[in-house]
One Martini backbone bead per residue (centre of mass of N, CA, C, O) as a GRO file, in nm:
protein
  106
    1UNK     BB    1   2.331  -0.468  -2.559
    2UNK     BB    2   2.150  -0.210  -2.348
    3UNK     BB    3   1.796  -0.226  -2.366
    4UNK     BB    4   1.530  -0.019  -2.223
    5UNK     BB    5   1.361  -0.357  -2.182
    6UNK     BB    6   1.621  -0.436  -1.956
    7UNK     BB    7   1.509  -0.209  -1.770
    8UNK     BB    8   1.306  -0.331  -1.478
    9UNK     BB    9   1.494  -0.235  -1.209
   10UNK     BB   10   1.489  -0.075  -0.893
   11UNK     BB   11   1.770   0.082  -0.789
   12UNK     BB   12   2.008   0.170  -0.515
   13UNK     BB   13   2.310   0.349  -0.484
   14UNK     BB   14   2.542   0.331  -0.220
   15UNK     BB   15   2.696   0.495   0.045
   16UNK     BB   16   2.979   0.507   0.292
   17UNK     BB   17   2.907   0.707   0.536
   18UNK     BB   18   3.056   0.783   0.843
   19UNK     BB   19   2.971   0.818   1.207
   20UNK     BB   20   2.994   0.927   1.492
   21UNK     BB   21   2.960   0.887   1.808
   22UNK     BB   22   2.881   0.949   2.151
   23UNK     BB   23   3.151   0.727   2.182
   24UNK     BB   24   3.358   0.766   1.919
   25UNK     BB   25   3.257   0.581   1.741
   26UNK     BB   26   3.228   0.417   1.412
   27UNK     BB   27   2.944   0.422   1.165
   28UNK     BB   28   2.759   0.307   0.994
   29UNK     BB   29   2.620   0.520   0.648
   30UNK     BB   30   2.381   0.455   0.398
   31UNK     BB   31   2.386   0.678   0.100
   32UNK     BB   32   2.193   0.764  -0.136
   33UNK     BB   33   2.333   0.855  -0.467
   34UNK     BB   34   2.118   0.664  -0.654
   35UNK     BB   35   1.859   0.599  -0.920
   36UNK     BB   36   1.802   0.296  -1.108
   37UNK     BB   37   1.781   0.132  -1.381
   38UNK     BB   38   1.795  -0.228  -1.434
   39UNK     BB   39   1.955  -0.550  -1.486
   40UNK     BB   40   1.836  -0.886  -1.341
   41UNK     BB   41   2.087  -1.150  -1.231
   42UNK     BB   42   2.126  -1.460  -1.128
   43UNK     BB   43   2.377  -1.697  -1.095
   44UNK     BB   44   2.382  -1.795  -0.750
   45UNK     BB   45   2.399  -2.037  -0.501
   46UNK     BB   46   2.506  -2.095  -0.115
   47UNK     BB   47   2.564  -2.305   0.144
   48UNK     BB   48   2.715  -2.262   0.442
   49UNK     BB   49   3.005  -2.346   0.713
   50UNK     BB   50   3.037  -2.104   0.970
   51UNK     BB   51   3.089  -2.031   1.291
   52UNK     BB   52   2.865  -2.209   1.380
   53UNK     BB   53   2.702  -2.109   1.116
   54UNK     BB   54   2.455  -2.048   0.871
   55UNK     BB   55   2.499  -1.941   0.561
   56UNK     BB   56   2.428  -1.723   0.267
   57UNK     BB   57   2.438  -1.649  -0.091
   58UNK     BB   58   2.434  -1.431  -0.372
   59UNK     BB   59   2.494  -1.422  -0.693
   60UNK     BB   60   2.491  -1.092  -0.898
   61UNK     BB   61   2.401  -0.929  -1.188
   62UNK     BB   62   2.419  -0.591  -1.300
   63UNK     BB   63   2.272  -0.412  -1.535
   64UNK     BB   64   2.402  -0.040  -1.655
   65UNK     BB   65   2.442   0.211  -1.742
   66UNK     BB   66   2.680   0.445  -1.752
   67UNK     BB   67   2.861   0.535  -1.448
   68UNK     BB   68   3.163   0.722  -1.312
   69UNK     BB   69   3.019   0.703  -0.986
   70UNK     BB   70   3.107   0.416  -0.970
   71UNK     BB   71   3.215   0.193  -0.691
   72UNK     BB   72   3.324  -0.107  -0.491
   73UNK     BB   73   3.224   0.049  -0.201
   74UNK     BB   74   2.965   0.021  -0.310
   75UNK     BB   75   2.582  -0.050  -0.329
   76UNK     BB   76   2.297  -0.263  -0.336
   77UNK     BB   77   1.971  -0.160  -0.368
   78UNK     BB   78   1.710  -0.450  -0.364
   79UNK     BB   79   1.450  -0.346  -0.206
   80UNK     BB   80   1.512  -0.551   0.088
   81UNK     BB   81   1.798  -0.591  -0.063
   82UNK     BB   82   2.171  -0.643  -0.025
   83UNK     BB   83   2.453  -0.567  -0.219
   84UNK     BB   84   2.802  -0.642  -0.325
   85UNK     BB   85   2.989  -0.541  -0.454
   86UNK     BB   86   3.289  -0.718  -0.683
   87UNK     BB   87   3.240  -0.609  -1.000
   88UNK     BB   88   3.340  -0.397  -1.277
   89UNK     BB   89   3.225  -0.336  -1.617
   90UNK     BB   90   3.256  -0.247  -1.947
   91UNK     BB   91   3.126  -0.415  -2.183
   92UNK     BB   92   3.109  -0.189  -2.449
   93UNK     BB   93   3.338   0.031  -2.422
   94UNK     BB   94   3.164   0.241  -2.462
   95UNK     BB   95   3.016   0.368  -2.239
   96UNK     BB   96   2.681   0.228  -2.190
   97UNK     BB   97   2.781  -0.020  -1.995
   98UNK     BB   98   2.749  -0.179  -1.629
   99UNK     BB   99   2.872  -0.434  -1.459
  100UNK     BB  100   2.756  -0.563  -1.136
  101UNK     BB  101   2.921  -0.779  -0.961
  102UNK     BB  102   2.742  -0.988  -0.692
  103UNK     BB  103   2.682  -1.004  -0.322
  104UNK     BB  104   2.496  -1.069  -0.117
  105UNK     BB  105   2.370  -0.940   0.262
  106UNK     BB  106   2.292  -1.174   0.528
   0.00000   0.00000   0.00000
């Protein structure tokens, strides 16, 4: 159960709108959806050598009262960092809380 002294990270979830370019080309337009309190748990995190350099990984799990309008093409800024959505959870079965496990952004 999801006690509200658990929510103490103020997160902002995002939606990808993207816009035309004056060259025609699209691209990306990360618009705010909504500011939530959440609670913020580090899970992992890893670093990998891929393309010729050193990437790093973090993966982070947020749980946040539940909301109908969150989906897995949306993201999450927290602070100055952003995760990618990679799967959602109602975990209390009764809509009450909504886990997003996330992979940070780097």
């Amino acid at each position: 159960m999801l006690n509200a002294g658990d929510l103490n990270y103020r997160i902002t979830i995002e939606q990808n709108k993207p816009i035309t370019s004056s060259d025609g080309t699209r691209v990306e337009n990360w618009v705010a959806v909504v500011s939530v309190w959440a609670d913020y748990q580090a899970k992992s995190g890893r670093e990998f050598f891929s393309a010729q350099r050193f990437n790093a990984e973090v993966s982070a799990l947020f749980r946040i009262r539940y909301r109908s309008d969150v989906n897995v093409k949306m993201r999450i800024r927290y602070k100055t960092r952003v995760f990618e959505i990679l799967f959602m959870n109602d975990t209390s079965k009764d809509q009450g809380e909504l886990a997003l496990g996330c992979r940070e952004v780097v």
